[in-house]
Structures are given as structure tokens and as C-alpha cells.
C-alpha positions in Angstrom: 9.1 -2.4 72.6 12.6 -2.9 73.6 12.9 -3.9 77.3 10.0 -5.5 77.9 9.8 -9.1 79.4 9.9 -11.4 76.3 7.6 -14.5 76.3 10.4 -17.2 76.8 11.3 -15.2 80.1 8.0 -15.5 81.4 7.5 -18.8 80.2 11.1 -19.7 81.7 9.4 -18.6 85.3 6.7 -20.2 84.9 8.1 -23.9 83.9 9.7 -23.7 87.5 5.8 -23.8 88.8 4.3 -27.1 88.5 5.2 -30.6 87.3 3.3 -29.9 84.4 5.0 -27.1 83.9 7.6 -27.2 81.8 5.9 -29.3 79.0 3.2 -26.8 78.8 5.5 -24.3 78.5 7.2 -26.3 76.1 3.5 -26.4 74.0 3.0 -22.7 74.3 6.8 -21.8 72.7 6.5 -24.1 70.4 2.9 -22.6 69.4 4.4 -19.1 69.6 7.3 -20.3 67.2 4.6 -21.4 64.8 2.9 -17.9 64.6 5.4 -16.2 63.9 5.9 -18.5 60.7 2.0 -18.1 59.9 2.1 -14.3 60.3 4.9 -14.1 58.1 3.5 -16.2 55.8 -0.2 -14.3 55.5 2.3 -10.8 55.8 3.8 -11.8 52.6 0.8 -13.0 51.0 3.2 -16.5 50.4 0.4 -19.0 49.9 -2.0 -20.3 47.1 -3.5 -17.3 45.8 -5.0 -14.1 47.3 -7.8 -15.7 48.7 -6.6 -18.4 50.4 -7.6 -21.3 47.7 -10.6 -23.5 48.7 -9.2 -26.7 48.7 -12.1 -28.7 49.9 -13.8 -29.3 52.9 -12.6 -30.4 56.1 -13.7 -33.4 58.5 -16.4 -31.3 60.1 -17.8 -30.1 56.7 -17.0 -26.7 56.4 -14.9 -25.3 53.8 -11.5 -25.4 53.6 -8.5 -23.7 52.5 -5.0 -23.8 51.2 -4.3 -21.8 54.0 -5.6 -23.7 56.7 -4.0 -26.8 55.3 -0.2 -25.0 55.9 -1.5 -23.1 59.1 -1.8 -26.6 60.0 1.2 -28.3 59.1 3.3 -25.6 60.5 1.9 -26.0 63.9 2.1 -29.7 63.9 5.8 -29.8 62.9 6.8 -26.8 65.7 4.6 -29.7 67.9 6.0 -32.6 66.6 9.5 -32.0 68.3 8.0 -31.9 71.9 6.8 -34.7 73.7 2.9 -34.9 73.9 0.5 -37.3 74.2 -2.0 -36.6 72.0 -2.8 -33.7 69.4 -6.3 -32.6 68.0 -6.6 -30.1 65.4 -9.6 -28.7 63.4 -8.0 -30.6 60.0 -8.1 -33.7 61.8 -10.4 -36.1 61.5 -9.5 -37.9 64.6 -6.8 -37.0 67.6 -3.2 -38.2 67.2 -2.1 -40.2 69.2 2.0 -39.2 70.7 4.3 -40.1 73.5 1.8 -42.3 75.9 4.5 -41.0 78.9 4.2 -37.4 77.9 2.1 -35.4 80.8 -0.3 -33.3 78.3 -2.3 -33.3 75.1 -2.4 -30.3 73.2 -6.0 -29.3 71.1 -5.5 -26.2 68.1 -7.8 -24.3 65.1 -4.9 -23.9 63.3 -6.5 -20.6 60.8 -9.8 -19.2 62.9 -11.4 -17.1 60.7 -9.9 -18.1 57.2 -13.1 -17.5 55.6 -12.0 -13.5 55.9 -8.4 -13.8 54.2 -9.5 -12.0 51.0 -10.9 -9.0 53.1 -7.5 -8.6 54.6 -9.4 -9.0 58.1 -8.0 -10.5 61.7 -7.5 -14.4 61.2 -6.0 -16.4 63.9 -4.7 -19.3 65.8 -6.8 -20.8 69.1 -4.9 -23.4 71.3 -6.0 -25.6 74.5 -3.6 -27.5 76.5 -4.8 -30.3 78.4 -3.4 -32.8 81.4 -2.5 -36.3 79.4 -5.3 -38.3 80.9 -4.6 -42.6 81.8 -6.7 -43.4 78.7 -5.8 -41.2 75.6 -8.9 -42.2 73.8 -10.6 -39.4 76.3 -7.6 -36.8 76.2 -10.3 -34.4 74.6 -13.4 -35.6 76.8 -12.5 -34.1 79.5 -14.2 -30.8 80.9 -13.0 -27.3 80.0 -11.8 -27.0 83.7 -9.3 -29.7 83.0 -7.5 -27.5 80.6 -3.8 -26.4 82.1 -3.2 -23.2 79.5 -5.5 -21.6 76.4 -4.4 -19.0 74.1 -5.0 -17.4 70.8 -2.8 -15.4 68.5 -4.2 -12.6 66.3 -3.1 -11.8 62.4 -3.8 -8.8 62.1 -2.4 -5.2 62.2 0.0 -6.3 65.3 0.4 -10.0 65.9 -0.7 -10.3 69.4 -0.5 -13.6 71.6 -3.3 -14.1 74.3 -2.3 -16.5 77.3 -3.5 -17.6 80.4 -1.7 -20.2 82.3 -4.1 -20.7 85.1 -3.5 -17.7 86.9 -4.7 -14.3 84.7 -4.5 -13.6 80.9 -1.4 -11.8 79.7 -0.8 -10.5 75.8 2.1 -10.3 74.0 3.0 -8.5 70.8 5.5 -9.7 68.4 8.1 -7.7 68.0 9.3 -8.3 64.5 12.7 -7.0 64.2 13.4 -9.3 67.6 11.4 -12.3 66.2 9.8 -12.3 69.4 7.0 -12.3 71.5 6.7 -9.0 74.3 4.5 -8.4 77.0 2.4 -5.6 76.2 -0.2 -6.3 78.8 -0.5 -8.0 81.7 -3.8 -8.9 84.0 -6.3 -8.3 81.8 -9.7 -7.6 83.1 -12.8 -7.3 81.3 -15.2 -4.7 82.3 -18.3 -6.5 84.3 -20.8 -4.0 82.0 -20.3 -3.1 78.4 -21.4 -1.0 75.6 -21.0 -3.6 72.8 -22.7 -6.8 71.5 -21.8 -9.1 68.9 -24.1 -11.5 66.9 -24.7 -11.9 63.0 -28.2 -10.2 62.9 -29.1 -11.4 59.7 -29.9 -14.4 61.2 -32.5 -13.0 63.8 -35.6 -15.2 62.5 -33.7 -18.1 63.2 -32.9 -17.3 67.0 -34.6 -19.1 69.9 -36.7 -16.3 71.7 -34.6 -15.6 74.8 -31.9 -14.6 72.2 -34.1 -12.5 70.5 -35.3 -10.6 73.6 -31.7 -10.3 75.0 -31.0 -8.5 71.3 -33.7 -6.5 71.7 -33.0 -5.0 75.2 -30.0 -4.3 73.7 -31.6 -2.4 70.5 -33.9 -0.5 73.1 -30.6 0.9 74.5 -31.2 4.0 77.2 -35.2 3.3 76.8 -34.7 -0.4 77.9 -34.1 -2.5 80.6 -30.5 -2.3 80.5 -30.8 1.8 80.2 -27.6 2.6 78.4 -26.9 2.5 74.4 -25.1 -0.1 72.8 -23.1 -0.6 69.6 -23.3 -3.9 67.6 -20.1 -5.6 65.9 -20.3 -8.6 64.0 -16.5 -9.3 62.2 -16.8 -13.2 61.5 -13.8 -14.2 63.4 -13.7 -15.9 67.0 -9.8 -14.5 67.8 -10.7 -11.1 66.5 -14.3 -10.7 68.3 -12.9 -12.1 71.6 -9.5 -9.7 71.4 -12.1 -6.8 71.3 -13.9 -7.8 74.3 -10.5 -8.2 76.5 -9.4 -4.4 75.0 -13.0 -3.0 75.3 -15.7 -5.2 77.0 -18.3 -6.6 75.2 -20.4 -10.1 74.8 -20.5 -11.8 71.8 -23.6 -14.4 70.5 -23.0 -17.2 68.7 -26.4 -19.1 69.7 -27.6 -21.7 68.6 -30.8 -21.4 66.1 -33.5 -23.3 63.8 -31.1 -23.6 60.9 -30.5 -26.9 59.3 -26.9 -28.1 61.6 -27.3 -24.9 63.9 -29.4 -26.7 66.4 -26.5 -27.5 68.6 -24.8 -24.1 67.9 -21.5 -24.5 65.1 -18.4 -23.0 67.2 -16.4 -26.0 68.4 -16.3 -27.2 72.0 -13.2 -29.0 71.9 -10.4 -26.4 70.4 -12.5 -23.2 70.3 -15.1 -22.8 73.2 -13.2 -24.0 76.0 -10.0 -22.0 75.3 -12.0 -19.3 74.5 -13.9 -19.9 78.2 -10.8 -20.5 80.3 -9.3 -17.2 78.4 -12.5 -14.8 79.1 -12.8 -16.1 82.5 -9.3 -15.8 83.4 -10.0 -12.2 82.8 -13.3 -11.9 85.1 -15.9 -12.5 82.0 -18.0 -15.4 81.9 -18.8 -17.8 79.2 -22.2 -19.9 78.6 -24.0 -21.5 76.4 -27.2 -19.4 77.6 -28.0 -22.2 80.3 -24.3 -24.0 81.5 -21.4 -22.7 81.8 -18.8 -23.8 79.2 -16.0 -25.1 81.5 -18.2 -27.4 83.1 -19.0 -29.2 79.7 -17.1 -32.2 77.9 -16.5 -33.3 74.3 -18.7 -36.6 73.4 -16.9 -36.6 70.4 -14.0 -34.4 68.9 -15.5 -31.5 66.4 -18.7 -31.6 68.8 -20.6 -27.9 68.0 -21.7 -25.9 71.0 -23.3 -22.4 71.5 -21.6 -20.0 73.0 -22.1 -16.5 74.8 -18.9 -14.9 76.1 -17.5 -11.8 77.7 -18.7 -9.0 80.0 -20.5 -10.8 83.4 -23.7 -9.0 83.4 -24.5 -9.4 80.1 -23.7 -12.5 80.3 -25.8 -13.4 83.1 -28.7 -11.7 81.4 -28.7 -14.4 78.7 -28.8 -16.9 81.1 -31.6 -15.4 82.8 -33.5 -15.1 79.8 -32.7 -19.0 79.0 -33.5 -19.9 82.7 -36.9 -18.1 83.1 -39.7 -18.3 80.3 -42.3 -16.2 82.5 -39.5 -13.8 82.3 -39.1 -14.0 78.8 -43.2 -14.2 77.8 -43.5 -10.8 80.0 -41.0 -9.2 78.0 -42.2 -10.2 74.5 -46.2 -10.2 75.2 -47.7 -7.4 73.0 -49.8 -6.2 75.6 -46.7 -5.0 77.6 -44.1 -4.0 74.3 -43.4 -0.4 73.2 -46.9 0.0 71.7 -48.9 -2.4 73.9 -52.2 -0.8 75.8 -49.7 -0.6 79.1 -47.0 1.6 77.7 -47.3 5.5 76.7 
């Protein structure tokens, strides 16, 4: 890994871009710095107890652990040295509020995925870096095309830093011996078709029917409408299923459904949809929530839920098409035209 350009060099370069620059720069060092304390610390199994330790629950109501409690910290104290003007974080009830002359505000889910510590499976960190905006109050109301830089880091086998700037997505590796961050690949593109789909399936008699007839083209593989096979994933963690779609292609479901507090979907807009949008579309994917497109939304409030479809375009369009067009979804799912109906052989 020797030789190749380190992640303060390119951040260096770009800091000479903009006059936001440099602060976000700043942010993203600062973020990377903290990573490499968190994957050393999950490495070494240093924390509570194998599992993590469920502490409680956090301000959004879902569980939370020991972990996520020092993923946390650690982030905010790399932060707290930089100037910002305000800083939102999963474990937060409410944004904090920084250096009102500082030009951005920084939004992070400190441990994505925590639930899978104690299956030694890919947690990670998701980050969003936003312009400081005249009013704080509504530093995380604006849309996700506001945002100036959104990453993610991966725990898992390699410790792997996503970034997009603006202006592509890049990943870096940490190099351990180096205690830092390497390009390992740069201009990532995501394949416009794909092979892949990822959505918990258990929950199929939950999903709105234009879900359940995209799932089912897919199922119907080379006998379908999209007439190739696919492979399903489902692994439980946003960093992991979204690193698999830049390396491979793919689109991942994470719909909203009939469940009790699923109606609106349950990732979060704020500091896990959007940087998760601006990332896959950076790298020629698209991102939806089956009838807008992600970046167009804003935050009405700060753990707001949202559904959301990312990654290969085509698929991706198909969802939308099947949320746009009921006729289109009613011819596909009428019994008189399915497998068996009295109009198929």
C-alpha cells in the first residue's frame, strides 16, 4: 500500500478549491482521525463486553449500546477542536450548537449497524457535511443538495473510508502500520444494471404493493420482466450494503411498510439518507424514496425517518415506475395475467 496518495494529500489539494474548503477538509480529517480510534477500538474488542452492552435507548427509540455511546464521544472530541457551527449526531437529542462564524455544520451516525457487533459483521461510521446556514436552528433542514461532502467508513475486514467531495467518490483504505488513510480507488462508478437486490424479505406482507411487484420481477429472474437472474443480500447494516453496491452494483430496499412506526420508512434522512444519496449519486446510482428523489428532500425535524431505494439507475428507476404508475402495477399483479393466469402457458 506504500506509495499511494494518502488522504491528507488529497485533502491538502482539495482545501485550495473553495472557500469552504478547507473547513470541510478540516471535518473530514478530523472524522478520519476518529475511525481510526473506533476501528482500533472494535479490533481490540476494548469496550463493554463482547456484544456491545445495551445501555438503553437512544433519543429516536431504538436501542442503544455501549458502543455507540464511545463511537460517539470519540467523534465529537476529534470535532470539538475544529471550528463548526453546529453538530448533529444519532445520540443527540437535539443539534449542538458551535462557532456561529464557522462556515459549516457537520451531521454523523456515529456506529451504523451496531446491532451486528456480536456477529463480528461490517459496522460503520456515516457523515454529512453541510454549508453553516444564517439561522443555525435550520442547519439540518436544508435539502440533501445543500450538503458540501458525505462519507462513510467501514469496520470490517479492511477499514475503508468512502468520500465524495462534490466531484466523484474516492475510497481509502487504512493502512495500519502508517496510521493512515490510502487511496485504493478512485472514480467509482456503479454499474447502471445489476445482478443484486437487497431488502429484509421477512417482512414482505408488510410491503406496499409496488414493492412487492418490484421484488417479485426480481424473483422471476430470466423468466421476468427484467430477464436476467438475481441474487438477494440482506446484511443489516447501511455502510456495509451501500459498500457492496459501489464494489459490485446492486439496489438496496429499505421501504417503507404497514408496520407500527414503519409508515414513514425508519433509515434517517438527516445523517443517513442524504449522505448515503449524495455518495451513490456521486458514483452514477440514484437514490429515492420510490417517488422523490432523496436530495431534493429536507429534514422537518432532526431524527426524521425516510424510505429509501438506492444504487444501480435502472433498478432504481423501476421502483419509481412501479410507485408512479398503479395501472402498471394492477397489470402486473392481476391473476388473470400472473404465471398461472388463463393468459399465460
Amino acid at each position: 500500500m506504500t506509495g499511494q496518495l494518502r488522504l491528507d494529500d488529497h485533502l491538502q489539494r482539495y482545501s485550495e478549491t473553495a472557500p469552504h474548503a478547507l473547513a470541510v477538509a478540516a471535518a473530514v480529517d478530523a472524522i478520519a482521525a476518529a475511525a481510526i480510534e473506533i476501528a482500533d477500538l472494535i479490533a481490540t474488542g476494548d469496550f463493554a463486553d463482547a456484544s456491545g452492552l445495551t445501555t438503553g435507548r437512544n433519543s429516536d427509540g431504538d436501542l442503544q449500546r455501549d458502543l455507540d455511546l464511545q463511537a460517539d464521544a470519540i467523534l465529537r472530541r476529534c470535532l470539538s477542536r475544529l471550528p463548526i457551527a453546529a453538530l448533529a449526531s444519532e445520540e443527540m437529542r437535539e443539534p449542538q450548537i458551535g462557532d456561529r462564524e464557522a462556515k459549516i455544520c457537520v451531521a454523523i451516525d456515529p456506529l451504523d449497524g451496531s446491532s451486528n457487533i456480536d456477529i463480528n459483521m461490517t459496522v460503520g461510521t456515516i457523515f454529512s457535511i453541510l454549508p453553516a446556514p444564517d439561522d443555525l436552528t435550520l442547519a439540518f433542514h436544508q435539502r440533501g443538495s445543500a450538503q458540501l461532502a458525505a462519507g462513510f467508513v467501514t469496520y470490517g475486514p479492511q477499514t475503508s473510508l468512502v468520500l465524495t467531495l462534490g466531484d466523484g467518490v474516492d475510497i481509502f483504505t487504512l493502512d495500519r502500520k502508517a496510521g493512515c488513510f490510502r487511496l485504493a480507488r478512485s472514480a467509482v462508478q456503479i454499474s447502471e444494471t445489476c445482478e443484486e437486490f437487497a431488502i429484509n424479505a421477512s417482512n414482505r406482507r408488510h410491503w406496499d404493493t409496488p414493492v412487492r411487484a418490484f421484488v417479485d420481477e426480481c424473483l422471476a429472474g430470466v423468466e421476468g420482466p427484467a430477464n436476467h437472474n438475481f441474487n438477494m443480500r440482506w446484511i443489516g447494516s447501511l455502510v456495509a450494503e451501500a459498500y457492496r453496491i459501489l464494489t459490485r452494483g446492486g439496489v438496496f430496499l429499505y421501504p417503507s411498510d404497514a408496520r407500527p412506526g414503519y409508515g414513514d420508512g425508519r433509515l434517517r434522512l438527516t445523517y443517513e439518507a442524504h449522505p448515503m444519496a449524495m455518495i451513490i449519486e456521486q458514483a452514477g446510482g440514484s437514490a429515492t424514496t420510490g417517488r422523490e428523489r432523496i436530495l431534493e428532500l429536507s429534514a422537518q425535524s432532526l431524527h426524521q425517518h425516510v424510505p429509501l431505494i438506492m444504487g444501480s439507475s435502472n433498478e432504481v428507476q423501476r421502483v419509481e415506475e412501479l410507485h408512479c404508475d398503479p395501472l402498471l402495477v394492477a397489470s402486473i399483479s392481476a391473476p388473470l395475467f400472473a404465471r398461472r393466469g388463463f393468459f399465460r402457458l
